[in-house]
C-alpha positions in Angstrom: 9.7 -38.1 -4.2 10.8 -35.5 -6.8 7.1 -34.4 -7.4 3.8 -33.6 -5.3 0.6 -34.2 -5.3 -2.7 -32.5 -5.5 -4.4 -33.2 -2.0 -8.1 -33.1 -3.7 -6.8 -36.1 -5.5 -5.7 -38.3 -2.6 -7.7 -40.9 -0.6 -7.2 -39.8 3.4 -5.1 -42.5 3.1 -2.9 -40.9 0.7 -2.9 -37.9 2.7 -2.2 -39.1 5.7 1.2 -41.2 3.9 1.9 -37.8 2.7 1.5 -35.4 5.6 4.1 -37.9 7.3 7.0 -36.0 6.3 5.2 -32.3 7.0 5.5 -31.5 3.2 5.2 -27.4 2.2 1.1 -27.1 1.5 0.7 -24.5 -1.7 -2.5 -23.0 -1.0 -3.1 -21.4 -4.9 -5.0 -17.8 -4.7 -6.8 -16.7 -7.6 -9.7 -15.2 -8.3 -12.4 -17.3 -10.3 -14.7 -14.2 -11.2 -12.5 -10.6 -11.3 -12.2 -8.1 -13.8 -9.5 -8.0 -15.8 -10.4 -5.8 -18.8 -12.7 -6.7 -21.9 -10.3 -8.9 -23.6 -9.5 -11.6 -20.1 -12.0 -14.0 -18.9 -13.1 -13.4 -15.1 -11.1 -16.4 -13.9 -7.7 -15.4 -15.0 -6.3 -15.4 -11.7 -7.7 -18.7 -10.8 -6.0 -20.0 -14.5 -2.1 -18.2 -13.2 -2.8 -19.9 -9.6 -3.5 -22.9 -10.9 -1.0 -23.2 -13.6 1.7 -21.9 -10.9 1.2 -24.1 -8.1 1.5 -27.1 -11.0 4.8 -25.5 -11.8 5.9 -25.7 -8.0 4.0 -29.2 -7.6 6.3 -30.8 -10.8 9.9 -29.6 -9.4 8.8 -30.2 -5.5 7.2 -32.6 -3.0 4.6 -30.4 -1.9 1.2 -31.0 -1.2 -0.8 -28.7 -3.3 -4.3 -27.7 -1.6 -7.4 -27.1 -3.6 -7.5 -23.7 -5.4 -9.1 -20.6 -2.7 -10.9 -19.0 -5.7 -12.8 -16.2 -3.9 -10.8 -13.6 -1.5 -10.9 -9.6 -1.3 -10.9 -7.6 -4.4 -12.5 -4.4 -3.2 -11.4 -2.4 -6.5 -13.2 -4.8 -9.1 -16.8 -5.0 -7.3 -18.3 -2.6 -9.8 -17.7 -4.9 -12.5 -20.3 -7.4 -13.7 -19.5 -10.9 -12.6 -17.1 -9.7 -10.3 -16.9 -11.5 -6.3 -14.9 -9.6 -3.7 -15.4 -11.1 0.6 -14.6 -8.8 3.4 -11.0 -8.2 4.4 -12.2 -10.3 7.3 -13.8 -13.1 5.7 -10.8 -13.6 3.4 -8.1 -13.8 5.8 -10.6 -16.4 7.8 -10.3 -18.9 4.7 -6.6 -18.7 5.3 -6.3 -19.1 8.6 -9.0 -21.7 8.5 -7.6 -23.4 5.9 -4.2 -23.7 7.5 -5.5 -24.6 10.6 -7.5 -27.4 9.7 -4.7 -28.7 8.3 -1.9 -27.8 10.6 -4.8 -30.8 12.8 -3.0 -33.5 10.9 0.5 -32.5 11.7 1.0 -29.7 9.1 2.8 -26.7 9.9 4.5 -24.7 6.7 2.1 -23.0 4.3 3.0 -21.3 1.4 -0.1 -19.3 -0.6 0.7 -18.9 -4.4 -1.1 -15.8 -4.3 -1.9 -14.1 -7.4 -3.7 -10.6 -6.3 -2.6 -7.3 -4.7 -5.7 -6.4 -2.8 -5.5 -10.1 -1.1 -1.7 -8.7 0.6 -3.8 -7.4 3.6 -5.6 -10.5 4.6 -2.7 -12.3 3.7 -0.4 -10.0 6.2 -3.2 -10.3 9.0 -3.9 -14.4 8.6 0.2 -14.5 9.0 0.0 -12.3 12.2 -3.4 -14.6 13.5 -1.9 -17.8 13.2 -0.3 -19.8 15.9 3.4 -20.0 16.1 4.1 -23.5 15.7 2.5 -22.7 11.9 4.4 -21.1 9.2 2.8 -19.1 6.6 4.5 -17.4 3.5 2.8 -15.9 0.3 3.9 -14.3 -2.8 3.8 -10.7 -2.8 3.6 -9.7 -6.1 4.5 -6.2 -5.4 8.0 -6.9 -4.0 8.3 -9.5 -6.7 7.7 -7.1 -9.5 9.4 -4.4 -8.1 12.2 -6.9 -7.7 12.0 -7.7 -11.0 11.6 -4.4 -12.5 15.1 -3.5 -10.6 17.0 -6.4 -11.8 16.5 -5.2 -15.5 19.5 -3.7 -18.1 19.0 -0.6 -18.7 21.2 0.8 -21.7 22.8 4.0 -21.4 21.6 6.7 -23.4 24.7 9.0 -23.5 27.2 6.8 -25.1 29.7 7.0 -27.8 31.0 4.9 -30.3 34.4 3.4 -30.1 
């Protein structure tokens, strides 16, 4: 298997061939209806998560889970069409999500996460889970600043040969 597959695709047949070998579950984060400026549509996030957990789904056997398209996004709430849950509600859908799987034998979670606000829950459902299940996320803070880091920078202060 060089590829995965979308669970929401699978008969529980399927799934059940598949969960077999305790494959990495991508759980894709993204917002279906956020503010992102005038000139975005409100499910931008949803479209990244999506598109990024295809990305990881061609070049891996993963199981990729449906998309969580609702989780905390306390900043954007005064914007029309907007949906933010409670700190507490959105880390629930995690760790419900990873323990209702983790019933069938899976244990290694990874959420392609596409918000800042959503670290928190994120953090807590890691600390709530049981220790047999293992739960990583991206963090796009640490990734940009990562990122940000690893750029050239060209010295201003130089002089021709």
């Amino acid at each position: 298997m060089k590829h995965g597959v979308k669970l929401e695709t699978l008969s529980w047949i399927e799934a059940e061939q598949w969960f077999e070998s305790n494959p990495v579950v991508v759980i894709p984060l993204g917002a279906a209806a956020k503010e992102h400026g005038p000139h975005l549509p409100l499910n931008n996030d949803a479209i990244i998560a999506t598109w990024l957990a295809e990305e990881i789904r061609q070049r891996l056997p993963v199981v990729i889970a449906p998309l969580i398209n609702a989780s905390f996004y306390p900043a954007f709430i005064e914007y029309p069409g907007s949906i933010s849950l409670r700190s507490e509600t959105a880390r629930d859908v995690i760790v419900d999500t990873c323990t209702s799987l983790a019933g069938f034998g899976l244990s290694r979670f990874y959420v392609a996460n596409t918000g800042l606000s959503t670290l928190q829950p994120l953090a807590e459902a890691k600390r709530l889970l049981d220790q047999s299940i293992t739960l990583e996320y991206l963090n796009l803070d640490q990734a940009l600043l990562c990122s940000s880091s690893n750029t050239a920078h060209t010295p201003t202060n130089t002089k021709p040969h």
